[in-house]
C-alpha positions in Angstrom: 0.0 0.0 0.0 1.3 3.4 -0.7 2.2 5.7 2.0 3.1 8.8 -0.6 1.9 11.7 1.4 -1.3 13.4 -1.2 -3.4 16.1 0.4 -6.3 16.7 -1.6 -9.1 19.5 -1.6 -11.8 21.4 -4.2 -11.2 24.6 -6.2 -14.4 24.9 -8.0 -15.2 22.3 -10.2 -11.3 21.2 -9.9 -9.7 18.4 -7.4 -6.5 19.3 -6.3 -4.2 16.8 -5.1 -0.6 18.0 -4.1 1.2 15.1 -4.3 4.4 14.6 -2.1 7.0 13.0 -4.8 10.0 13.2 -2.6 12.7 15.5 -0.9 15.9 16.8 -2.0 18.6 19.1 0.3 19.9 22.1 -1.3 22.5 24.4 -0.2 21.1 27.1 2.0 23.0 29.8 1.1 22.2 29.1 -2.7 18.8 29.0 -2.2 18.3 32.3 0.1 21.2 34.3 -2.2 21.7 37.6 -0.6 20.1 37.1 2.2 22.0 36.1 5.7 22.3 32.5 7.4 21.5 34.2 10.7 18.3 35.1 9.2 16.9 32.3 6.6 18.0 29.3 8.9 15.5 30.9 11.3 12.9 29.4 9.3 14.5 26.1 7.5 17.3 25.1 9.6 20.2 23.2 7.5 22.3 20.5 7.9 25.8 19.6 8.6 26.4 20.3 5.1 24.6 23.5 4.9 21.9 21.8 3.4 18.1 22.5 3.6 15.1 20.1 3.0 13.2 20.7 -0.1 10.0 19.0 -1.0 9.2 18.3 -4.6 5.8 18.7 -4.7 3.8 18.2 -8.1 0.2 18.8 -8.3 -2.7 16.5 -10.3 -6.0 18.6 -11.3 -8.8 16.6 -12.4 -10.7 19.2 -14.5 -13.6 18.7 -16.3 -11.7 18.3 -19.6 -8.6 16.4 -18.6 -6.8 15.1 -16.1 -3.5 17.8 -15.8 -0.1 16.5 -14.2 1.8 19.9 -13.3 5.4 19.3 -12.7 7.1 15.7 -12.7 9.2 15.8 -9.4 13.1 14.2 -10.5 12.3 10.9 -11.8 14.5 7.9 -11.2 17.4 8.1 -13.9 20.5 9.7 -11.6 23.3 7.5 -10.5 24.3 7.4 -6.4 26.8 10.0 -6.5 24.2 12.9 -8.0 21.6 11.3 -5.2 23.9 12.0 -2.6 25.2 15.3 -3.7 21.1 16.8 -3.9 20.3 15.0 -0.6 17.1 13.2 -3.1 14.7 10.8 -1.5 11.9 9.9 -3.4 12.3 6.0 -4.4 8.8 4.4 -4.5 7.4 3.4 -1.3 4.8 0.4 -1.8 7.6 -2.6 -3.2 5.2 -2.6 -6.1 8.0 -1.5 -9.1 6.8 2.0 -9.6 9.9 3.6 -10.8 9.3 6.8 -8.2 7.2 7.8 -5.8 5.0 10.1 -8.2 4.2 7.4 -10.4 3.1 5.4 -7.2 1.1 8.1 -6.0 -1.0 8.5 -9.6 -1.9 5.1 -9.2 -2.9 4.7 -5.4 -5.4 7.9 -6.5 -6.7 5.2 -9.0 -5.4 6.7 -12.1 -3.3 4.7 -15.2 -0.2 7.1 -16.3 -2.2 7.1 -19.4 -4.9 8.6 -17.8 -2.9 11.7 -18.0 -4.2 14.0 -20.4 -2.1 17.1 -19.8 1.8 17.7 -18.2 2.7 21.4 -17.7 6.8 22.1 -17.0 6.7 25.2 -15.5 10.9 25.3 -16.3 13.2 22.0 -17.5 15.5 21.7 -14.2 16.0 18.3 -13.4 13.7 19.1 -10.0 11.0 19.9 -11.8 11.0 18.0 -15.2 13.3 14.9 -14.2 9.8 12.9 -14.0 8.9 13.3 -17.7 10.6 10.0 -18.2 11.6 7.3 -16.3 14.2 4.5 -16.9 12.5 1.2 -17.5 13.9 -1.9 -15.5 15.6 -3.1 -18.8 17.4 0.3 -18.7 15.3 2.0 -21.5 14.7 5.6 -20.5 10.5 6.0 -21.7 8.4 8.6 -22.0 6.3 8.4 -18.4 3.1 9.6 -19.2 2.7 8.2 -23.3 -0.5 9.9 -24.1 -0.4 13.4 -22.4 0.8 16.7 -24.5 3.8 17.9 -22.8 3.7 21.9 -22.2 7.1 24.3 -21.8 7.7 27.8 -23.0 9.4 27.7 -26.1 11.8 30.2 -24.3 12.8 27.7 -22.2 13.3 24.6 -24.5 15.4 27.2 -26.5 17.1 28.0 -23.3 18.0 24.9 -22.1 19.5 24.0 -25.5 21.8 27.4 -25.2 23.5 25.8 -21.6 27.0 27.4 -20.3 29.0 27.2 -17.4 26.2 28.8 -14.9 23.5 27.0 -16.6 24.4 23.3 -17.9 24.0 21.4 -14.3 20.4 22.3 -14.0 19.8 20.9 -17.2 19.9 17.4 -18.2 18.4 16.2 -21.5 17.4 12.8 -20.9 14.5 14.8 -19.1 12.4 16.3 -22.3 14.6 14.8 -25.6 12.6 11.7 -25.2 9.2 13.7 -24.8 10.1 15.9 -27.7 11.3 12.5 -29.8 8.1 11.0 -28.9 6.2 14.0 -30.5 4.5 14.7 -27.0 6.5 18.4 -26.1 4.2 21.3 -26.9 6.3 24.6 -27.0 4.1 27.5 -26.0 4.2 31.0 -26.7 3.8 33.5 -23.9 0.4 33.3 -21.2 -2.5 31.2 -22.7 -5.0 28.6 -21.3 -3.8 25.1 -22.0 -7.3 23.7 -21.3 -10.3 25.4 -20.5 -9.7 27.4 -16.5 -6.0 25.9 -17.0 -3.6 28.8 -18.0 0.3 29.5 -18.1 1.6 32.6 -17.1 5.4 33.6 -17.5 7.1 34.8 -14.3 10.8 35.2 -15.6 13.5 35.6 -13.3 14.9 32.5 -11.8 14.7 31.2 -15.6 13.8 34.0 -18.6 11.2 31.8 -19.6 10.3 30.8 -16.6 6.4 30.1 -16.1 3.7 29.4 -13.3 0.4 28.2 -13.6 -3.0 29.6 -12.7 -6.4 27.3 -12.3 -9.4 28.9 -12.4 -12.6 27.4 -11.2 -16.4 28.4 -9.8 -15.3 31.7 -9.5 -11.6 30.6 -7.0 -8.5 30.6 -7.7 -5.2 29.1 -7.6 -1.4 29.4 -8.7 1.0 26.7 -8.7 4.5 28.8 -8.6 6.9 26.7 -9.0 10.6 28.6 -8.3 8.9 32.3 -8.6 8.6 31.7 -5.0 9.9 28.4 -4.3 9.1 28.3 -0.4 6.7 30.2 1.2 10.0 31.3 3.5 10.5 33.0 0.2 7.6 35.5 0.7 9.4 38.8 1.5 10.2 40.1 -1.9 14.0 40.8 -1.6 14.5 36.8 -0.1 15.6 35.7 -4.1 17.7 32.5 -4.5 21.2 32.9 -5.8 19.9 30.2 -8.1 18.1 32.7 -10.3 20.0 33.8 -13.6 18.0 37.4 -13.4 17.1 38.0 -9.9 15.8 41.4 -9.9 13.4 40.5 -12.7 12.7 37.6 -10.1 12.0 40.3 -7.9 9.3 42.3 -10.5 7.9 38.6 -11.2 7.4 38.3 -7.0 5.9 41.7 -6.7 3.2 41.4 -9.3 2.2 37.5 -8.8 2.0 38.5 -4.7 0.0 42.0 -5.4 -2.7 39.9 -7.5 -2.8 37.0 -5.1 -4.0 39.3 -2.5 -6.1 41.6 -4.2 -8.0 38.5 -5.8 -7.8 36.0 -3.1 -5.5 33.4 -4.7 -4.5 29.6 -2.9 -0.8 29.7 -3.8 0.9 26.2 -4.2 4.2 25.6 -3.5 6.7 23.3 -5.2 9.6 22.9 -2.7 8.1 24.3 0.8 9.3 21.2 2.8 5.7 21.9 5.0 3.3 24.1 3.3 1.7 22.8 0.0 -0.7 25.9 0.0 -1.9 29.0 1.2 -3.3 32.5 0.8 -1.6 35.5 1.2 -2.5 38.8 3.1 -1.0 42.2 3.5 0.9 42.8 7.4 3.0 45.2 8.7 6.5 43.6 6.6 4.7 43.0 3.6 3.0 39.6 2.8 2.0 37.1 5.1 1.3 33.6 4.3 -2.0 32.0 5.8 -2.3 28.3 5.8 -4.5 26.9 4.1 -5.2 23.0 5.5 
């Protein structure tokens, strides 16, 4: 039986389930940037290492039209050594074979991977793509989810194929070759709705082509921000992760997708907040404050 953590609640018409696909332990200092140890390990301490625990958390909306898979988690294709450097736990949990534990979580909900209509990348980083494919048991790396249409910025496939020194470790092509091989990727052009109250919205920064997703439903809704904010720790607008290639557009991207939430009463979902997978947002004395959802 699978013990894959999935919380699960309405927007609307939509069912949500934020499915927990695993951990990984970045370095602190990377993800926070600027800001000091003293203050970020306040609120995610690290470890001997300097590491802090990350959650990659995808998110499964059963619409009306499809079934939509956003973000893949990091799949099951690195060796030891890359395991070990990116502190990653998320091997299956059940024994049954599932090649990682967001595959096992699809099914437990009672869903075939081919049930999966629609996958949305918000970026290609192996944290956030990696589960596009999986490698079979005969060592075949396959397509994971053979009948969905694959959706990234064309931006950022054009992006990732244009790696350098500051880039190239974040991506890694056995990720979205296959997909795009297969004839599944789907390079989009700027905001539009994927499928009908599912819509991409570009918040550059951390990426240029970066993108978050908003779901609209029964008049509520939600954003799924992947690394625009990539913990809700990340809330005060100068807290940018070194990570980002362009942080002060990070910054513009933060402002505006915070001003809306609050203003129009949006759940945020979080990717990598090792605790929170959602929440609203409301204005306090220090600027936003996060308050949980359930």
């Amino acid at each position: 039986m699978s013990t894959v953590r999935v919380r699960t609640r309405q927007l609307g018409d939509f069912t949500l389930h934020a499915i927990e696909s695993g951990m990984q332990r970045l370095d602190g200092g990377a993800m926070f940037g600027v800001v000091p140890k003293a203050l970020w390990e306040k609120r995610i301490p690290a470890d001997e290492r300097n590491r802090i625990p990350l959650a990659l958390r995808c998110l499964l909306v059963e619409t009306p039209d499809a079934l939509v898979l956003i973000e893949t988690g990091l799949g099951n294709k690195e060796n030891a050594k890359f395991l070990d450097i990116y502190g990653v736990d998320n091997a299956a949990t059940d024994g049954s074979g599932h090649p990682d534990r967001l595959q096992e979580a699809i099914a437990g909900l009672g869903f075939a991977m081919d049930d999966v209509g629609v996958v949305i990348d918000t970026h290609l980083h192996f944290d956030h793509a990696g589960g596009n494919t999986f490698r079979d048991a005969e060592g075949q790396v396959r397509v994971s989810f053979p009948r969905a249409a694959y959706h990234v910025q064309a931006g950022e496939w054009e992006w990732a194929h244009r790696n350098n020194e500051r880039t190239s470790a974040s991506y890694l092509p056995h990720n979205y070759e296959p997909v795009m091989a297969a004839g599944r990727m789907n390079l989009t052009d700027g905001d539009r709705e994927i499928v009908p109250g599912v819509s991409v919205m570009r918040t550059p920064g951390h990426c240029p082509h970066h993108q978050s997703v908003v779901l609209r439903s029964g008049g509520e809704t939600a954003c799924f921000l992947a690394d625009v904010i990539p913990t809700f720790s990340h809330l005060p607008l100068p807290w940018v992760m070194g990570y980002d290639v362009e942080p002060l557009v990070s910054l513009e991207s933060k402002r505006a997708l915070l001003s809306t939430a609050v203003d129009e009463r949006w759940l945020l979902v979080s990717t990598h907040d090792p605790e929170t997978a959602w929440g609203y947002v409301a204005d306090g004395d220090k600027g936003v404050r996060l308050e949980e959802a359930g």
